[in-house]
Kinemage of the C-alpha trace (Angstrom):
@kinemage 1
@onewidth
@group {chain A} dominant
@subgroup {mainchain}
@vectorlist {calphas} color= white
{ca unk a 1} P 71.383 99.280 92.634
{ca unk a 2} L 73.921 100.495 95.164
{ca unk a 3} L 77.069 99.288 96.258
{ca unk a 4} L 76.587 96.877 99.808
{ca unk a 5} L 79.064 97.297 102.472
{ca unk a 6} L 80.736 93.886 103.958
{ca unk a 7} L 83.516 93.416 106.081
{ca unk a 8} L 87.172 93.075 105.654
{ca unk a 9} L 86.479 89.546 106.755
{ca unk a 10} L 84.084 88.506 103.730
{ca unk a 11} L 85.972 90.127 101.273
{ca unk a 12} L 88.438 87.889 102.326
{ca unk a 13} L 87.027 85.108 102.327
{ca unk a 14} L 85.018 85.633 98.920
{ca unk a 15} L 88.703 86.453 97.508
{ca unk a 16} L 89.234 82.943 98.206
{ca unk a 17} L 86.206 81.202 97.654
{ca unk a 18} L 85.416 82.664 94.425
{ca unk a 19} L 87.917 82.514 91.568
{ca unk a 20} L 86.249 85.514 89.870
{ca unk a 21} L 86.500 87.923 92.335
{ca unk a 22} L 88.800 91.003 92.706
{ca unk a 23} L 90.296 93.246 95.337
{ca unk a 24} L 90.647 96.783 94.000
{ca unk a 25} L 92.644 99.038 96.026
{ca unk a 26} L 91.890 102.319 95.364
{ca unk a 27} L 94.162 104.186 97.653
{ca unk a 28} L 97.122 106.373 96.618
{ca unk a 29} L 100.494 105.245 95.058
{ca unk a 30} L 102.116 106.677 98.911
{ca unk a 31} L 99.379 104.812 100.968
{ca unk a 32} L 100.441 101.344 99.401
{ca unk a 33} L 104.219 102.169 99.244
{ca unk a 34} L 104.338 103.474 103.332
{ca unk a 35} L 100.963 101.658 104.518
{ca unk a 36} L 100.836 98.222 103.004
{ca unk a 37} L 98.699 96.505 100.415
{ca unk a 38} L 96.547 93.066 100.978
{ca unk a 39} L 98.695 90.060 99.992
{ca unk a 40} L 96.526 87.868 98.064
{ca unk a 41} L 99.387 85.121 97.480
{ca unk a 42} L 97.281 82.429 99.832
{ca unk a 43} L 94.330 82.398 97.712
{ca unk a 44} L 96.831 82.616 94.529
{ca unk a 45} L 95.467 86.459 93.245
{ca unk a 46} L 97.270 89.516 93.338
{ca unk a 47} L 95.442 92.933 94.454
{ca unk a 48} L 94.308 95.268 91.942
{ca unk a 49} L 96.223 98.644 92.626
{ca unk a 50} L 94.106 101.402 90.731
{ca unk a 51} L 93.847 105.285 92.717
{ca unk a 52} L 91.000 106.017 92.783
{ca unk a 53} L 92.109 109.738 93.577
{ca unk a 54} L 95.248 110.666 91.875
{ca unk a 55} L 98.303 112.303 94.642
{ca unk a 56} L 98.762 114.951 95.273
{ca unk a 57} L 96.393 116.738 93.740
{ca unk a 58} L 93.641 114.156 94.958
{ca unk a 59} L 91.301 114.796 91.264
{ca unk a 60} L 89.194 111.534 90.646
{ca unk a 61} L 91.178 109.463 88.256
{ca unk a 62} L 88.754 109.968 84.896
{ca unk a 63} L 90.519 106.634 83.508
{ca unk a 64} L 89.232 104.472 86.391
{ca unk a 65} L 86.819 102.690 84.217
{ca unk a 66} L 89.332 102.153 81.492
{ca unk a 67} L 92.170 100.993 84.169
{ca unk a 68} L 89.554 98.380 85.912
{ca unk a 69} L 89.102 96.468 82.253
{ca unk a 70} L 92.880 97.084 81.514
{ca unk a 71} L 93.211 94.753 85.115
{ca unk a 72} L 90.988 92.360 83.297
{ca unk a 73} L 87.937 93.257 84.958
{ca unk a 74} L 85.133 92.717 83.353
{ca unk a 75} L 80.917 93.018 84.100
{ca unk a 76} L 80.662 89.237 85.036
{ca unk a 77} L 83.485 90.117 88.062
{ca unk a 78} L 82.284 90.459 91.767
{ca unk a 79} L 85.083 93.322 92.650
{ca unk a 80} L 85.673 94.345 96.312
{ca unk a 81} L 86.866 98.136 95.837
{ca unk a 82} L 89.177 98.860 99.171
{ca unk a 83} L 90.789 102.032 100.338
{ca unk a 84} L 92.070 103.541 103.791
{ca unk a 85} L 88.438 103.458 105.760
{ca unk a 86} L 85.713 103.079 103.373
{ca unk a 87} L 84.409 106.190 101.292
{ca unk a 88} L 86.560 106.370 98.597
{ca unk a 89} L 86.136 102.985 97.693
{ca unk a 90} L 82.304 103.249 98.225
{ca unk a 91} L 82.735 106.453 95.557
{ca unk a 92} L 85.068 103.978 93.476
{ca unk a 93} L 82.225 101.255 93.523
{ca unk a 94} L 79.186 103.721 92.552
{ca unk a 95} L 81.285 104.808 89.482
{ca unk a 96} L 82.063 101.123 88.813
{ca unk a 97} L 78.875 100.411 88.360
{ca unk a 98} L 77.441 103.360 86.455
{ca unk a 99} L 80.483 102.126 84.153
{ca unk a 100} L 78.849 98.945 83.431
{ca unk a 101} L 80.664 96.786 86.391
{ca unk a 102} L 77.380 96.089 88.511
{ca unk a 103} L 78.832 93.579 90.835
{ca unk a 104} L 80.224 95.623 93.483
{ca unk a 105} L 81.129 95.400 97.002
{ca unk a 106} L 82.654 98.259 99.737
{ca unk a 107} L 84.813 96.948 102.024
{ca unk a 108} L 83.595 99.149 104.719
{ca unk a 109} L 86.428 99.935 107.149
{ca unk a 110} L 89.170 99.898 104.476
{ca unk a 111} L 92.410 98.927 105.007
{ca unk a 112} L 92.880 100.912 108.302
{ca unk a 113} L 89.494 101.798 109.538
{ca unk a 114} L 88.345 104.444 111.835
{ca unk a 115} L 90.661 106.416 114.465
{ca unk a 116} L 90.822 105.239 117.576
{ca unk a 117} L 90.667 107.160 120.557
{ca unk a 118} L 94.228 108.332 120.384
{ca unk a 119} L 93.501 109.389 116.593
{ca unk a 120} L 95.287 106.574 114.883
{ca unk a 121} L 94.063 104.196 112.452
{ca unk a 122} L 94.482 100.425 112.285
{ca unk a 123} L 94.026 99.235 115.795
{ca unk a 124} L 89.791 99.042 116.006
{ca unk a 125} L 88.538 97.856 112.429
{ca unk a 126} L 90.104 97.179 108.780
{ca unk a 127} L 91.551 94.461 107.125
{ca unk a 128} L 94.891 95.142 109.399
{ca unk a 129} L 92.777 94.999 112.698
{ca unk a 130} L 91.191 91.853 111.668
{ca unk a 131} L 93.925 90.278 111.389
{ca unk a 132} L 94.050 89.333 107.343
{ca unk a 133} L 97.355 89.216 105.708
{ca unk a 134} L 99.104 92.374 104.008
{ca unk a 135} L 102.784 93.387 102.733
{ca unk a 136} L 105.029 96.508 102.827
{ca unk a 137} L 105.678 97.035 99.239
């Protein structure tokens, strides 16, 4: 089946549009404490905080499954799996599915995207670089 890549952008705006959707952040507990998390207050949804990698020791969380229809997840939901530049929510996605949650979507640059030039992330891509709204927690 595979999981599609779409942009920051169209997560966004299928967050909104769609009242069945859901934004999984799958970063660590320190990445949304000292790097921010999505606020989904404007289109009345909160994100979906579940690691997909468990800090520090980084082992794939075996419960993600379980924790995704603990969230209220469920097969019907289109769920937009986010992390810090894409491949851990891809990962997160591809097990999503094989768990019986087919409607899955990466958001490709993450939350931060790529590093730039001078090696730091959130300037070139990412939901921070384009500009959608997010909170320190």
């Amino acid at each position: 089946m595979g999981v599609p890549d779409i942009s920051a952008t169209e997560a966004w705006a299928a967050i909104r549009s769609d009242p069945d959707a859901v934004l999984v952040d799958v970063r660590t507990d320190a990445e949304w404490t000292f790097v921010g998390v999505p606020d989904l207050s404007e289109a009345g949804k909160q994100t979906v905080l579940i690691p997909w990698q468990v800090y520090p020791s980084m082992q794939v969380n075996g419960a993600f499954a379980e924790h995704l229809r603990r969230a209220g997840v469920t097969p019907l939901s289109k769920v937009y799996y986010l992390c810090r530049s894409g491949a851990r929510s891809l990962a997160a996605g591809q097990a999503a599915q094989a768990a019986g949650f087919p409607h899955a979507y990466n958001v490709a640059n993450g939350f931060e995207g790529p590093v730039d030039a001078s090696g730091h992330r959130g300037a070139t891509a990412g939901w921070k670089a384009e500009g959608l709204p997010w909170v320190q927690r």
